[in-house]
VOKENU-179358 format. One record per atom (N, C-alpha, C, CB): x, y, z. Coordinates in steps of 0.1 Angstrom, whole numbers, padded with zeros to 4 digits, always signed. Glycine has a CB too. Example, Ala and Ser with C-alpha at 12.3 -4.5 7.8 and 13.67 -1.06 7.14 Angstrom:
2
+0132-0057+0078
+0123-0045+0078
+0132-0033+0078
+0113-0045+0090
+0128-0022+0071
+0137-0011+0071
+0129+0000+0079
+0141-0006+0057
***
This chain:
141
+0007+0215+0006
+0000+0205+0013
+0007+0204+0027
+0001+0192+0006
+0000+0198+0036
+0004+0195+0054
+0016+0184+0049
-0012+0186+0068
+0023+0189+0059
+0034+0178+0059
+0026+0168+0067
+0049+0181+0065
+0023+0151+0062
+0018+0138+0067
+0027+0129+0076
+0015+0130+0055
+0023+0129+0088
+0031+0124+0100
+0028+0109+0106
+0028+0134+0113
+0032+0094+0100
+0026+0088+0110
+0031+0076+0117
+0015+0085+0107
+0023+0081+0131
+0036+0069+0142
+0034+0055+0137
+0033+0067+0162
+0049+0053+0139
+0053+0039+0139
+0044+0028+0146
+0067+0038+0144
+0041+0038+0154
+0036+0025+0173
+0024+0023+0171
+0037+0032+0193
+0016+0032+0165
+0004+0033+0164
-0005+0022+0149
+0003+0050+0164
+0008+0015+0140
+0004+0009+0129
+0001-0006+0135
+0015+0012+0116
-0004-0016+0121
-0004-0025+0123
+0010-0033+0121
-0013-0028+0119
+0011-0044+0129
+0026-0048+0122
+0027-0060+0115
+0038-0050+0131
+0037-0059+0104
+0042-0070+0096
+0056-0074+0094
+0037-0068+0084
+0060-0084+0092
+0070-0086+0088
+0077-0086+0075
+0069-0094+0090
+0081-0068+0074
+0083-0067+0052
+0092-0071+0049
+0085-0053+0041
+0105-0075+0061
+0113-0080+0055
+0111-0092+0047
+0121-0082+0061
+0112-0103+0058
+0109-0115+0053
+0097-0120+0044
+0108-0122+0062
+0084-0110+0045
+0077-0116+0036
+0082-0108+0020
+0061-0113+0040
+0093-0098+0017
+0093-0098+0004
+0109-0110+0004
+0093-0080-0003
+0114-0109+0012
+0129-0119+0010
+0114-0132+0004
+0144-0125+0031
+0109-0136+0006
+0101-0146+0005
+0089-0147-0007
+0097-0146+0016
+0089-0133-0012
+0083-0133-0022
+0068-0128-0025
+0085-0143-0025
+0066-0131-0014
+0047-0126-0011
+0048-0113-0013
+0039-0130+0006
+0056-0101-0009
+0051-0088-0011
+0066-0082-0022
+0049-0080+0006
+0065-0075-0029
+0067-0069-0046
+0070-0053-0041
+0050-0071-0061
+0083-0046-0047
+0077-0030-0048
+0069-0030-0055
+0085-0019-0052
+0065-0020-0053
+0053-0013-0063
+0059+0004-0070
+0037-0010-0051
+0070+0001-0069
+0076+0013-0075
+0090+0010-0075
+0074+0027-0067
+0095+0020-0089
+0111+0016-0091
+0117+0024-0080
+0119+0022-0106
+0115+0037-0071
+0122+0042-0066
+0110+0052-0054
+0131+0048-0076
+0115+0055-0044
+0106+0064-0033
+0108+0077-0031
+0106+0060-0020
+0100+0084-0035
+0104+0094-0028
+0109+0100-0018
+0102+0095-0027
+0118+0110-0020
+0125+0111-0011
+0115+0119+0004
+0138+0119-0017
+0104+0122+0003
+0094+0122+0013
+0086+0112+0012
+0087+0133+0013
+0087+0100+0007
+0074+0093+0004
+0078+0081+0014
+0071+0089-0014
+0072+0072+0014
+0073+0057+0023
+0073+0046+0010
+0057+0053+0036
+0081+0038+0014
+0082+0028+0008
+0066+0021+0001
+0088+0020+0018
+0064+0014-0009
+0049+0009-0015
+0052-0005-0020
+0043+0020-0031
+0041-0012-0013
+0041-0027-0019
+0031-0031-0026
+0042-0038-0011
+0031-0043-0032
+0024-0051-0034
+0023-0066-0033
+0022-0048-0042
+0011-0071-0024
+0013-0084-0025
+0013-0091-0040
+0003-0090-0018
+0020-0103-0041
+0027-0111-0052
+0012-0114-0054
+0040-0125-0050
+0003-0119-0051
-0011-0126-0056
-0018-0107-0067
-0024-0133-0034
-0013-0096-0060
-0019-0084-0065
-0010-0084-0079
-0018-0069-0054
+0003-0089-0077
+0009-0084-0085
+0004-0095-0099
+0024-0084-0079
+0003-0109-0095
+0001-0119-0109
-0014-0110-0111
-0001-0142-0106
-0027-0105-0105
-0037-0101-0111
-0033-0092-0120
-0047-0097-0103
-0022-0078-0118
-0019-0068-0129
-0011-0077-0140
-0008-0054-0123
-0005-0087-0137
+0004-0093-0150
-0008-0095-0161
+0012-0110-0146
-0018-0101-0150
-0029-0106-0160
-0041-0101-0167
-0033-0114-0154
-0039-0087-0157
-0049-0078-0169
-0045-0072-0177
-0057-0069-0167
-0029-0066-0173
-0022-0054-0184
-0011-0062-0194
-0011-0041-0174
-0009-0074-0191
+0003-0081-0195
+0015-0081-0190
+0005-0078-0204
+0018-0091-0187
+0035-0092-0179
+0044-0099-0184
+0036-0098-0166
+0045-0093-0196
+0056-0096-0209
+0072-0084-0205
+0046-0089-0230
+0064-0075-0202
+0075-0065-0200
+0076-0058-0182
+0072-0053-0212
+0078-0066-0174
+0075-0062-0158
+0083-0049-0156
+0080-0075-0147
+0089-0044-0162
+0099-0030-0163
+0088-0020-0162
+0110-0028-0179
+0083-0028-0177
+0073-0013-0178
+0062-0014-0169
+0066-0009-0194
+0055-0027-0171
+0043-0026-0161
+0050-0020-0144
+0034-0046-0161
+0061-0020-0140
+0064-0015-0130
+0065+0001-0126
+0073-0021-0129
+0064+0002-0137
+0068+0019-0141
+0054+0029-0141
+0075+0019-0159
+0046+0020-0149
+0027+0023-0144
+0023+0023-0135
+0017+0014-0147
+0028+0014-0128
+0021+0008-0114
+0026+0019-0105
+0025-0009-0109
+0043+0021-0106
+0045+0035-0097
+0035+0044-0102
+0061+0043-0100
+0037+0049-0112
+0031+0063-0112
+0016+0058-0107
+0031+0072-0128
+0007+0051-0107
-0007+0047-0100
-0005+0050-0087
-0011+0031-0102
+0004+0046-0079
+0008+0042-0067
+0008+0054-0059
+0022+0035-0067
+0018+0060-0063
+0024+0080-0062
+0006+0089-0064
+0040+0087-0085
-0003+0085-0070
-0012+0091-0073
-0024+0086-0060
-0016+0090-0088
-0027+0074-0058
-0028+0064-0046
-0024+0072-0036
-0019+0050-0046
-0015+0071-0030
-0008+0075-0019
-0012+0092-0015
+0009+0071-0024
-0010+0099-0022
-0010+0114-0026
-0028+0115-0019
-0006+0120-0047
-0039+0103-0028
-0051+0105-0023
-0053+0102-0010
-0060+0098-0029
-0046+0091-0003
-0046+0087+0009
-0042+0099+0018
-0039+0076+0009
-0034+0105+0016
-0028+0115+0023
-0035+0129+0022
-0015+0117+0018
-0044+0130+0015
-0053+0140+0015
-0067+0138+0022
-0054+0142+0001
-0068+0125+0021
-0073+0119+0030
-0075+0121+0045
-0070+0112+0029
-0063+0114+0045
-0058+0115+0064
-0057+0129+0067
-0041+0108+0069
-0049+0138+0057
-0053+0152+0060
-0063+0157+0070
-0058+0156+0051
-0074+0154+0060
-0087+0159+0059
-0094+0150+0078
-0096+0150+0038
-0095+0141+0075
-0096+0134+0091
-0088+0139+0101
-0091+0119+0091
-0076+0143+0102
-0065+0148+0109
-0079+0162+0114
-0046+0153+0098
-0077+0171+0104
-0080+0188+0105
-0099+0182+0112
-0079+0201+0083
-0102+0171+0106
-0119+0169+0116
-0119+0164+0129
-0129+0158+0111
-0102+0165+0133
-0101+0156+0148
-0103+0142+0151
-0110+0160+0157
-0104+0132+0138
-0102+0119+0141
-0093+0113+0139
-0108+0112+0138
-0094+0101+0143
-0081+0092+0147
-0074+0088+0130
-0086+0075+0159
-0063+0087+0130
-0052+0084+0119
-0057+0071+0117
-0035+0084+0123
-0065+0069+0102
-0067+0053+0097
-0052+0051+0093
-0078+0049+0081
-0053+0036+0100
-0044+0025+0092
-0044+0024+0078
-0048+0011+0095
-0056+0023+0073
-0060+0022+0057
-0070+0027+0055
-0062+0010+0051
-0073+0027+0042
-0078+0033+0031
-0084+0022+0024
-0067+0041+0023
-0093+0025+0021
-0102+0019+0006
-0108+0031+0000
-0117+0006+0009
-0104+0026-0015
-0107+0034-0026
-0118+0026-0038
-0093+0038-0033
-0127+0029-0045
-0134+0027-0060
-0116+0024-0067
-0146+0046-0068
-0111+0011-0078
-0104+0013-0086
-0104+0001-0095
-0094+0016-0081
-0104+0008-0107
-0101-0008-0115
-0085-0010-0122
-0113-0010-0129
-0078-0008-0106
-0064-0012-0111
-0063-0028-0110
-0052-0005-0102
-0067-0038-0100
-0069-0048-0103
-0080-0058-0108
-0066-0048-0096
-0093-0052-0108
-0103-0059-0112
-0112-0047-0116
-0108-0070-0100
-0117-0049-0129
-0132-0043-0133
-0143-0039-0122
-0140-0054-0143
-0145-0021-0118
-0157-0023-0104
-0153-0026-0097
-0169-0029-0103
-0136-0026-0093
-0134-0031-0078
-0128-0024-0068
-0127-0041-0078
-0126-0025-0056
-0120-0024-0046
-0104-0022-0043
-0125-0031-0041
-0097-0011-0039
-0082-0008-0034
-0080-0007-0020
-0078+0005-0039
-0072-0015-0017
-0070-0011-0005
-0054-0006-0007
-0075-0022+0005
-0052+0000+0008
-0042+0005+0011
-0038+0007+0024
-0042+0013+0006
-0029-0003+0029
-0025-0004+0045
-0014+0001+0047
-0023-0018+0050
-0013+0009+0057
+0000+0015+0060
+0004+0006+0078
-0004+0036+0061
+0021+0003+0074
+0023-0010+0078
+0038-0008+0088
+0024-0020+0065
+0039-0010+0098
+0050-0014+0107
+0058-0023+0101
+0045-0018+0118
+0071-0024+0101
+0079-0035+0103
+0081-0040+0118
+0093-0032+0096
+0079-0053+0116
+0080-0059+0131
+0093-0060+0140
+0076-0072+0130
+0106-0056+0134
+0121-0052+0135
+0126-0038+0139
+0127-0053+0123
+0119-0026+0130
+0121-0016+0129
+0110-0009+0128
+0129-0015+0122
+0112+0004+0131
+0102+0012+0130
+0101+0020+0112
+0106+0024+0144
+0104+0010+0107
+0097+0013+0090
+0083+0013+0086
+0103+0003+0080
+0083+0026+0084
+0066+0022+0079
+0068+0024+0063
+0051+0034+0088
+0055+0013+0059
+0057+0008+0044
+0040+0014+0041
+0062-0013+0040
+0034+0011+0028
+0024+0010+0024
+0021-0003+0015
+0023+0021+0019
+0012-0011+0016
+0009-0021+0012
-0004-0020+0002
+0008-0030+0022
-0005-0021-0012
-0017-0020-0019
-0020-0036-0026
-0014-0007-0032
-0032-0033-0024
-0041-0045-0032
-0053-0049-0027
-0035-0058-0033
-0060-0058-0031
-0069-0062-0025
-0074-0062-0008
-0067-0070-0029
-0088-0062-0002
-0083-0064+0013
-0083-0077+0015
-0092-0057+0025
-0088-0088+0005
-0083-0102+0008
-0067-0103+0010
-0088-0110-0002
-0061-0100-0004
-0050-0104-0004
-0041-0097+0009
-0045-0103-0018
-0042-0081+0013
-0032-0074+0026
-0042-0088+0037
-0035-0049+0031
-0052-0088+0040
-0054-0098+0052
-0048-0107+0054
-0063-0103+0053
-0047-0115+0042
-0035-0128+0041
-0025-0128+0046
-0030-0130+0030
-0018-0118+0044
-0004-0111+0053
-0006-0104+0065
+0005-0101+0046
-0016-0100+0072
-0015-0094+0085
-0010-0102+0096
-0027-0089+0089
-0005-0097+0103
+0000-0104+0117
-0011-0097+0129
+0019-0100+0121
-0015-0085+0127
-0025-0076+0137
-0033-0068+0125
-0014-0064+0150
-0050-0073+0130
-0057-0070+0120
-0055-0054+0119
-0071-0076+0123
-0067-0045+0108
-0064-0031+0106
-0082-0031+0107
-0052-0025+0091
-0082-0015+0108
-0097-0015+0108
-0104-0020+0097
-0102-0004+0110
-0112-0028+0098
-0122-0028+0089
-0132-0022+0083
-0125-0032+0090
-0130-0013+0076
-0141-0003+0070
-0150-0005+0060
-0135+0007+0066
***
């Protein structure tokens, strides 16, 4: 596969520190790859998976949700690929068909500046809930 390149300057920005010191955004994986970018989830995405898969054991439901995430991400990037090699411009995000959070619903997936550093993260869930947290909107698709 292309190695996936994308600028810091060119994302939208957020604040990941403080909004996960604060609780609103969750990993979404035990660990990153060592080519991969960091993955979140907003806390409002996160009580909807408690509440459809069960969140008796958040270890494991965390462990699902990586491997979902890693498979997510991998599409997105085949994605942007694919846009890259047609000559258009690098989306911010992604929407996918998924019923990781709701039955027939909607995924999104924002790829995200830190407003400190030039870390870029990935944010999954709803596009209500990533709107909630934007500081600079992303396209709307």
């Amino acid at each position: 596969m292309t190695d996936i390149r994308l600028d810091p300057d060119a994302l939208p920005v957020i604040d990941i520190v403080a909004l996960a010191q604060e609780g609103a955004l969750l990993r979404a994986e035990h660990d990153t790859p060592p080519d991969g970018i960091p993955a979140f989830v907003t806390a409002a995405g996160w009580r909807m998976l408690c509440a459809r898969y069960g969140g008796d054991d958040p270890h494991d439901l965390l462990t699902h949700l990586g491997k979902a995430v890693h498979r997510l991400l991998a599409h997105a990037a085949q994605s942007y690929a694919a846009e890259h090699r047609a000559g258009q411009a690098a989306p911010a995000s992604f929407s996918c068909p998924s019923d990781l959070f709701e039955d027939n619903g909607t995924l999104h997936i924002a790829f995200l500046r830190d407003t400190t550093h030039p870390v870029i993260c990935s944010l999954i869930g709803t596009k209500d809930h990533i709107r909630d947290l934007m500081e600079t909107p992303f396209r709307d698709d």
